[in-house]
TORKOL-4160 file (C-alpha; in steps of 0.2 Angstrom, whole numbers, padded with zeros to 4 digits, m for minus):
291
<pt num="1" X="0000" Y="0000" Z="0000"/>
<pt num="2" X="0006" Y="0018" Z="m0004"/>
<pt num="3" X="0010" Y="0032" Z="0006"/>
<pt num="4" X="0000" Y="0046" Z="0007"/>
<pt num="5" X="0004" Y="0060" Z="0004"/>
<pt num="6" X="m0002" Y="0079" Z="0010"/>
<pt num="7" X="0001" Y="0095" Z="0000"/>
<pt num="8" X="0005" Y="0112" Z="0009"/>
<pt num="9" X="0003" Y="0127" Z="m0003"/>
<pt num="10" X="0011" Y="0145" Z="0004"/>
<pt num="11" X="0001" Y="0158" Z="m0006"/>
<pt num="12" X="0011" Y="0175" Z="m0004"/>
<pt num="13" X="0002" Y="0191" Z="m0006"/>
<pt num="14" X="0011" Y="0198" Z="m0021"/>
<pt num="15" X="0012" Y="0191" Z="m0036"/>
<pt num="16" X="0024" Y="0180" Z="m0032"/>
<pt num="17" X="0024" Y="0161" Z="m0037"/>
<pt num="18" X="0016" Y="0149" Z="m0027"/>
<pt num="19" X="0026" Y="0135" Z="m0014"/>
<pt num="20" X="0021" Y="0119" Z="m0013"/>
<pt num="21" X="0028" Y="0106" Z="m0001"/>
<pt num="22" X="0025" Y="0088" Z="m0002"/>
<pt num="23" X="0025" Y="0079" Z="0014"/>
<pt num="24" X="0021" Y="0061" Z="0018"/>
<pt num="25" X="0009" Y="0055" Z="0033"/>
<pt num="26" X="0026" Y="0048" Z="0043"/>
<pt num="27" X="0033" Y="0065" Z="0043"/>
<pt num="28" X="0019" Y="0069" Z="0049"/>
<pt num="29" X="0019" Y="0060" Z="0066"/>
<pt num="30" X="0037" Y="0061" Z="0066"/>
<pt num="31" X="0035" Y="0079" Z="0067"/>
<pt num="32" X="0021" Y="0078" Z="0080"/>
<pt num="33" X="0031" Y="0066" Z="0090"/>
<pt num="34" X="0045" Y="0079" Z="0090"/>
<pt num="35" X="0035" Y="0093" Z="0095"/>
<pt num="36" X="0024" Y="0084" Z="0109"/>
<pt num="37" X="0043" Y="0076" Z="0117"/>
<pt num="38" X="0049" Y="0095" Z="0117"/>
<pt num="39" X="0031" Y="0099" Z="0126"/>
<pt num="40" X="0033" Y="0085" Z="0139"/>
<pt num="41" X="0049" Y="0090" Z="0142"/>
<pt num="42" X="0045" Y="0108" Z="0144"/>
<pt num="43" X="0031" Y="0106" Z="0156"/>
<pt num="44" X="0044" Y="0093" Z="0166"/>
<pt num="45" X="0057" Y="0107" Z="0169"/>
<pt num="46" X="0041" Y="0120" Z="0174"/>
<pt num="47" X="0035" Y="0106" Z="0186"/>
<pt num="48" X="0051" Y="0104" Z="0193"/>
<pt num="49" X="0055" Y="0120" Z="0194"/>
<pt num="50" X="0039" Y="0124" Z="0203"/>
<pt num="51" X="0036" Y="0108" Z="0216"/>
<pt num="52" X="0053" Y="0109" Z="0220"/>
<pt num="53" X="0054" Y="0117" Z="0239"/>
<pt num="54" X="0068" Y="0118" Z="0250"/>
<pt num="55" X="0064" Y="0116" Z="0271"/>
<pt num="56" X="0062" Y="0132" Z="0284"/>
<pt num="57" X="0075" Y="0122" Z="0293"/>
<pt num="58" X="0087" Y="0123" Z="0278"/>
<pt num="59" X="0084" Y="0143" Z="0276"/>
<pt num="60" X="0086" Y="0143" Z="0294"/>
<pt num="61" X="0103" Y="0133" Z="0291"/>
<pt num="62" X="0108" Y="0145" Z="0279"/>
<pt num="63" X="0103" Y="0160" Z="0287"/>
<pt num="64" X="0114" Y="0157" Z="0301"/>
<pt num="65" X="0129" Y="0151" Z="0294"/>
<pt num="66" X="0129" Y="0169" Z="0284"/>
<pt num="67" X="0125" Y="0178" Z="0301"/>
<pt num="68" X="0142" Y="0167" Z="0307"/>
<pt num="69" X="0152" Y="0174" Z="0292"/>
<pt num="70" X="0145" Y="0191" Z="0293"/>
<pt num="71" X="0152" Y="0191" Z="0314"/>
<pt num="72" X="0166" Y="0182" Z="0310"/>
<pt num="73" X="0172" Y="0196" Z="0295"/>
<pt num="74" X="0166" Y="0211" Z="0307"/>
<pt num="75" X="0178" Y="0204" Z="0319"/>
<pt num="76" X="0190" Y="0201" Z="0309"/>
<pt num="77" X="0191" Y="0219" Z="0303"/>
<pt num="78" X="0193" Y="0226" Z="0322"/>
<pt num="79" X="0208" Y="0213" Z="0325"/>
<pt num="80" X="0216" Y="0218" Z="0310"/>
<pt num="81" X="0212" Y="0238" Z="0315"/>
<pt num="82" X="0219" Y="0234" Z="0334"/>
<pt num="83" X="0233" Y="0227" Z="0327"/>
<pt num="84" X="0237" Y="0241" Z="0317"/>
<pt num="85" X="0233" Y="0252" Z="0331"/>
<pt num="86" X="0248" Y="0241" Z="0342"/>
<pt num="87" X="0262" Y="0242" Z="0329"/>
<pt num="88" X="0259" Y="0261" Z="0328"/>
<pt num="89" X="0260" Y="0263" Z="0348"/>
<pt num="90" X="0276" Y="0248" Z="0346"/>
<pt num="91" X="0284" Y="0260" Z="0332"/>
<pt num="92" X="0282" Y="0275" Z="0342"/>
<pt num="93" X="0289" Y="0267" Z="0358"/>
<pt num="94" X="0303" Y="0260" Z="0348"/>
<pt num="95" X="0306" Y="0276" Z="0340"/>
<pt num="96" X="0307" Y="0284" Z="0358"/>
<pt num="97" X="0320" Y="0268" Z="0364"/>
<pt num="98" X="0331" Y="0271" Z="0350"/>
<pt num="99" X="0332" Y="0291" Z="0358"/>
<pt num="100" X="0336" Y="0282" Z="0375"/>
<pt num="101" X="0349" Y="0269" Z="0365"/>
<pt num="102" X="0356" Y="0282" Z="0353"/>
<pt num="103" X="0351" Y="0274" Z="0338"/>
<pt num="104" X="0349" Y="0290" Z="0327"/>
<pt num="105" X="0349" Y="0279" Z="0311"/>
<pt num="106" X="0331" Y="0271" Z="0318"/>
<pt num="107" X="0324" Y="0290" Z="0326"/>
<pt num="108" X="0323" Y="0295" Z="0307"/>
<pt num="109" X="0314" Y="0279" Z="0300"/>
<pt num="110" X="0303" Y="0272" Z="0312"/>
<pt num="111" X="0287" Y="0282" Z="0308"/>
<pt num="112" X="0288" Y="0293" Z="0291"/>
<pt num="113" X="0270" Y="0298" Z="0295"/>
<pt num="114" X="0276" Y="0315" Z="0303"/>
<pt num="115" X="0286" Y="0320" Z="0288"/>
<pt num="116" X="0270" Y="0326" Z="0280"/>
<pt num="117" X="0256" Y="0336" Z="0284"/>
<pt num="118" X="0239" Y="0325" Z="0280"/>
<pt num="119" X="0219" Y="0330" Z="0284"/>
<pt num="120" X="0203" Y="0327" Z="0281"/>
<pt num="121" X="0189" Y="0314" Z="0289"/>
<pt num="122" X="0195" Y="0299" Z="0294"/>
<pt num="123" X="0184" Y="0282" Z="0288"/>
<pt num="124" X="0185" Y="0264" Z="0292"/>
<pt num="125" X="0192" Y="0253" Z="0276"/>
<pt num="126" X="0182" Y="0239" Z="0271"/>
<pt num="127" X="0188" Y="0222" Z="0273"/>
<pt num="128" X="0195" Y="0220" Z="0255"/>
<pt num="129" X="0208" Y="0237" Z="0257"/>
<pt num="130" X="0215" Y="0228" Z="0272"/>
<pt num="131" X="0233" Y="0229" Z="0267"/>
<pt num="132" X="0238" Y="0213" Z="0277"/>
<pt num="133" X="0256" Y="0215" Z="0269"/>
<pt num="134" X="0260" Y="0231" Z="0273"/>
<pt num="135" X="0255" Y="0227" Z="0291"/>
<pt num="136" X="0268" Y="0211" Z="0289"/>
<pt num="137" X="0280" Y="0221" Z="0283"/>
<pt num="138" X="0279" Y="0233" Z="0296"/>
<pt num="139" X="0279" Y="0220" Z="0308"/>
<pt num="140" X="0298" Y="0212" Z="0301"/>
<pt num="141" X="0304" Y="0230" Z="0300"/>
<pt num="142" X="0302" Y="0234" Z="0319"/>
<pt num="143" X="0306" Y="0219" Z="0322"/>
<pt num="144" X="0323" Y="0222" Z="0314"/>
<pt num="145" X="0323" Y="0237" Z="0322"/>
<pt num="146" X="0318" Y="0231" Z="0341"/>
<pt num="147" X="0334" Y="0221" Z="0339"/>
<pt num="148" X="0347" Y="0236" Z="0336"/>
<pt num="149" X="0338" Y="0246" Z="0349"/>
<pt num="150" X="0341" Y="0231" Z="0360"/>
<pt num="151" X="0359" Y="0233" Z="0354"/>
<pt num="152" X="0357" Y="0251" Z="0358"/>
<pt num="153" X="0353" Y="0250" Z="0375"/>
<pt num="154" X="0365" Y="0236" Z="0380"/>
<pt num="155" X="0377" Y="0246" Z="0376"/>
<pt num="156" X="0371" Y="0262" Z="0385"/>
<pt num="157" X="0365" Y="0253" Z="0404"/>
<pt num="158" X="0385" Y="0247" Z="0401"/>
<pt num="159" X="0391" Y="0264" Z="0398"/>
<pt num="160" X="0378" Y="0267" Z="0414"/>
<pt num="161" X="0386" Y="0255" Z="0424"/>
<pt num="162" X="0404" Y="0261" Z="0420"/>
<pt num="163" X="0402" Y="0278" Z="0423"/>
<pt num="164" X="0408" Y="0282" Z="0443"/>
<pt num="165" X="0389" Y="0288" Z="0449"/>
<pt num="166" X="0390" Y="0284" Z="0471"/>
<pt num="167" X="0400" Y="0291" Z="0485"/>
<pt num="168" X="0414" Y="0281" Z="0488"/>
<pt num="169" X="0411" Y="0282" Z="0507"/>
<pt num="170" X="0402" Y="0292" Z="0520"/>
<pt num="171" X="0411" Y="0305" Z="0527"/>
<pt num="172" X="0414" Y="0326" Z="0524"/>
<pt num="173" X="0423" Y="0332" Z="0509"/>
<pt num="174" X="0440" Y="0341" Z="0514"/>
<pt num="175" X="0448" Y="0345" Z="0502"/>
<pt num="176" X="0445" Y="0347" Z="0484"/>
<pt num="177" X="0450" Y="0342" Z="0467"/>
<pt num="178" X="0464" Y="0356" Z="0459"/>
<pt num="179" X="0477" Y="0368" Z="0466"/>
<pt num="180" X="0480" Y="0366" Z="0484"/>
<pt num="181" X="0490" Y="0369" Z="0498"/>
<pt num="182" X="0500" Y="0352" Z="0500"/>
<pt num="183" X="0496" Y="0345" Z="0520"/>
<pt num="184" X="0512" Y="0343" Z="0524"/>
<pt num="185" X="0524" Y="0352" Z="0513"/>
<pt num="186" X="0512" Y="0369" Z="0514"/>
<pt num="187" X="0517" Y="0371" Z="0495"/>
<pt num="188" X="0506" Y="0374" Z="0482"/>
<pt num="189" X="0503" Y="0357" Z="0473"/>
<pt num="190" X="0490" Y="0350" Z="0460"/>
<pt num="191" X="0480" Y="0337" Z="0468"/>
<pt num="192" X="0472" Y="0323" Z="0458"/>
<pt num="193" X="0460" Y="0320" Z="0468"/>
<pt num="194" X="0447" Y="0322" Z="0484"/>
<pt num="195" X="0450" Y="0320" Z="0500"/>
<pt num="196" X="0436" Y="0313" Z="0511"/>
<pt num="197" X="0438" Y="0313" Z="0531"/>
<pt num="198" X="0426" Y="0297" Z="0539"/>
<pt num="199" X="0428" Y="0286" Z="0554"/>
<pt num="200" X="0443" Y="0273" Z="0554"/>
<pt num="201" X="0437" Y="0257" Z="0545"/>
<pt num="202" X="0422" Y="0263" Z="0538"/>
<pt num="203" X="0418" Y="0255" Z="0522"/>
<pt num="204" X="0423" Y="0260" Z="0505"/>
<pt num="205" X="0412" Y="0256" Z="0488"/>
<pt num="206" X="0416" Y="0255" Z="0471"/>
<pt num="207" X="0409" Y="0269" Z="0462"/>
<pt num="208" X="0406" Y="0259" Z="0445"/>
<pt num="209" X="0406" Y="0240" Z="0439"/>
<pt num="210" X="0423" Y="0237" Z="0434"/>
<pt num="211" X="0440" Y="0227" Z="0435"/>
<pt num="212" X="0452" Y="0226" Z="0451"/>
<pt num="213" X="0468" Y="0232" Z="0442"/>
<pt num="214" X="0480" Y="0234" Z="0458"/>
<pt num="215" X="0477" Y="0231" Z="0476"/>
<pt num="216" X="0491" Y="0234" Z="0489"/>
<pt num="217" X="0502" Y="0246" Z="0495"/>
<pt num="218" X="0505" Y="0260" Z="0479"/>
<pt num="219" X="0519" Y="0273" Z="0486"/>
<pt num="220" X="0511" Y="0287" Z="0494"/>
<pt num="221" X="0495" Y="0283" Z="0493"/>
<pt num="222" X="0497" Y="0267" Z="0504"/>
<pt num="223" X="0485" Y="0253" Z="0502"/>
<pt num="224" X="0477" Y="0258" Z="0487"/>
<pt num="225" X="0464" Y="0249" Z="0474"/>
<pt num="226" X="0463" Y="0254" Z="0457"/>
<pt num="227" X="0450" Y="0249" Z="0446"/>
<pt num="228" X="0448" Y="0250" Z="0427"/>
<pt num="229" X="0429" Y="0251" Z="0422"/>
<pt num="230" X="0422" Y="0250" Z="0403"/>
<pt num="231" X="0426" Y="0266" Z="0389"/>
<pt num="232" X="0441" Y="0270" Z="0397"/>
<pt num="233" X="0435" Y="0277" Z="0414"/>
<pt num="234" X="0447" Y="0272" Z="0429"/>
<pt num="235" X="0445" Y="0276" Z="0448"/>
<pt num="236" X="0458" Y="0277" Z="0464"/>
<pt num="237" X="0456" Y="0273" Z="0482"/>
<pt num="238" X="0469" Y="0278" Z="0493"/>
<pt num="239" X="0475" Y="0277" Z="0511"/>
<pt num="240" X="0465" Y="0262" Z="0516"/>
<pt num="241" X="0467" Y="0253" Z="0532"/>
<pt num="242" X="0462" Y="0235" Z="0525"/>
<pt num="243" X="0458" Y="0230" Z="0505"/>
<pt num="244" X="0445" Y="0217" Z="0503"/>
<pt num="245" X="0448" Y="0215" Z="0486"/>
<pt num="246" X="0463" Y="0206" Z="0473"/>
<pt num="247" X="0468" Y="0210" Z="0457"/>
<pt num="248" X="0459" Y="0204" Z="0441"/>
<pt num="249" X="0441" Y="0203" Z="0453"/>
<pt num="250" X="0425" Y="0210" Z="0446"/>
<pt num="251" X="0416" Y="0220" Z="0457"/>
<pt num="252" X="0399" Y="0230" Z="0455"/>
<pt num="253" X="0395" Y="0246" Z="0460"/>
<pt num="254" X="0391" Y="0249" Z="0478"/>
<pt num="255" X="0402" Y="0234" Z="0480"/>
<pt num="256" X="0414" Y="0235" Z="0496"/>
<pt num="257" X="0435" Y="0237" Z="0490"/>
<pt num="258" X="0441" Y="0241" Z="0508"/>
<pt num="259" X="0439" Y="0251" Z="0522"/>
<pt num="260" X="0445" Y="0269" Z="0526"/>
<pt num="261" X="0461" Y="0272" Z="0534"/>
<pt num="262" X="0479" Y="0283" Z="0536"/>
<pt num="263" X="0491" Y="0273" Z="0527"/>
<pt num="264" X="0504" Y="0281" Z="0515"/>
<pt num="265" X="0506" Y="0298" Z="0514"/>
<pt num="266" X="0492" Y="0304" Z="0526"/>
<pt num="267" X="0489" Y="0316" Z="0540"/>
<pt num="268" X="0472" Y="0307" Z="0547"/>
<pt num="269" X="0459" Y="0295" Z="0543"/>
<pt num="270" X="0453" Y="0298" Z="0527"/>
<pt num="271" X="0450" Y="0294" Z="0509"/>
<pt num="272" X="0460" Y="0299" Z="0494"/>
<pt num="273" X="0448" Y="0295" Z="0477"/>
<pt num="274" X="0451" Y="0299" Z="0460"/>
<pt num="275" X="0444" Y="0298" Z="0444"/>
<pt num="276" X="0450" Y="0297" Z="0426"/>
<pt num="277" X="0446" Y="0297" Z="0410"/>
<pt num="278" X="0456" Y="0292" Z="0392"/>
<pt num="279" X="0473" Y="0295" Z="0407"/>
<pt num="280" X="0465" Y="0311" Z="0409"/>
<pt num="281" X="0463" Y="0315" Z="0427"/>
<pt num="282" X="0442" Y="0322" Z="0432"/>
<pt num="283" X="0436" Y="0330" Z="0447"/>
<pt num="284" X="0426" Y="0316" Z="0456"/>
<pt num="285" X="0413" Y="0328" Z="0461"/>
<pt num="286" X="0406" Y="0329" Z="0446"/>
<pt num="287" X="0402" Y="0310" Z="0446"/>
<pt num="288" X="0395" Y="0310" Z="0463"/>
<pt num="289" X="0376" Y="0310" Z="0460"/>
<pt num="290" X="0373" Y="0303" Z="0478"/>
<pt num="291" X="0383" Y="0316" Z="0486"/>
């Protein structure tokens, strides 16, 4: 048996020719099955789309975990801010401990911010401008410069502790660094030192840490202790009546070297103290901060 077939004529409005189309009854239904699967199909998609539902539990779910990131985020940006707010108090410190430490090189580099005159409202950052590396690198550069100051004031508490700063005994200043009138002679004479008067045996300090250098009998000053302390500073004790102290000792300021006495070239109980610099002899008084 044959196939049908259908004509479909297209008549245009001009004068144009007509169209015809010869089609057969399976293209037909093949047609009609192509159209009615991509109808099926469409209204699956729509129903899906539509019957599709997702719980109040699950919007709860997710509600809450965005709350979490939205805390989590704010806190994070006022950590970050403190932070910044602690290196710029830790800068600023530093830059005042590199003053103490004399660190010039680190005064001039620690905060550039005061080189420059700036204005205007001041307004939080988002999150996203954050600059977490300038903030590191901040960080490893005071950290760098924490160390030299470190450094810094190592060497200034030593200088500190070298520097004669105590009264080498207790007793009543009687004579004075300079021209004098010598004790026994009644000549004029340059004398290197102070004289202090105090009870026999009363205890005499080191004025500075430092290194014993001698300890005995030194001509005229009798039992005498010298001592050699750091940047070339070096002190003298004189006429003492015992010496507690050898050579090559360390001793600390405040530490006890002997006791007063009259030996050597003395008139009385008392102590001879000098102190000198680069060889350079210095009137004590000006080291005596106690006195």
């Amino acid at each position: 048996m044959g196939l049908k077939h259908h004509t479909i004529i297209f008549v245009p409005h001009s004068r144009a020719r007509f169209r015809k189309w010869r089609i057969s009854n399976r293209q037909v239904k093949l047609a009609s099955a192509l159209v009615a699967l991509f109808t099926l199909g469409a209204l699956f998609v729509t129903w899906r789309a539509f019957t599709t539902t997702v719980t109040l539990e699950e919007v709860g779910d997710l509600r809450s975990e965005n709350e979490q990131l939205r805390e989590m985020n704010r806190e994070f940006e006022q950590s970050f801010r403190e932070l910044q707010s602690q290196l710029s108090d830790f800068e600023d410190r530093t830059n005042s401990l590199a003053i103490l430490a004399g660190v010039e090189e680190i005064v001039s580099t620690v905060d550039s911010r005061a080189g420059a005159g700036v204005g205007g409202a001041f307004i939080d950052p988002p999150a996203s401008y954050l600059d977490v590396e300038s903030l590191a690198r901040r960080s490893e550069r005071l950290q760098s410069q924490l160390a030299d100051v470190a450094c810094g004031l190592e060497k200034r508490e030593q200088w500190i502790a070298s520097r004669p700063a105590i009264m080498p005994t207790r007793g009543i200043l009687t004579s004075n660094f300079g021209i004098r009138a010598d004790p026994i002679t009644a000549r004029r004479a340059f004398h290197h030192g102070v004289d202090i008067s105090a009870r026999p045996g009363t205890p005499v300090f080191a004025t500075a840490d430092g290194v014993v250098l001698r300890a005995g009998r030194i001509g005229s000053l009798g039992r005498a202790v010298y001592l050699s302390h750091r940047f070339g500073v070096t002190t003298r004790y004189g006429h003492l009546s015992k010496i507690e102290v050898e050579p090559g000792a360390t001793v600390k300021r405040g530490d006890v070297i002997g006791y007063v006495g009259n030996s050597g070239r003395a008139t009385g109980y008392h102590l001879h103290y000098e102190v000198r610099e680069a060889g350079d002899s210095k009137d004590p008084r000006m080291f005596m901060v106690d006195r």
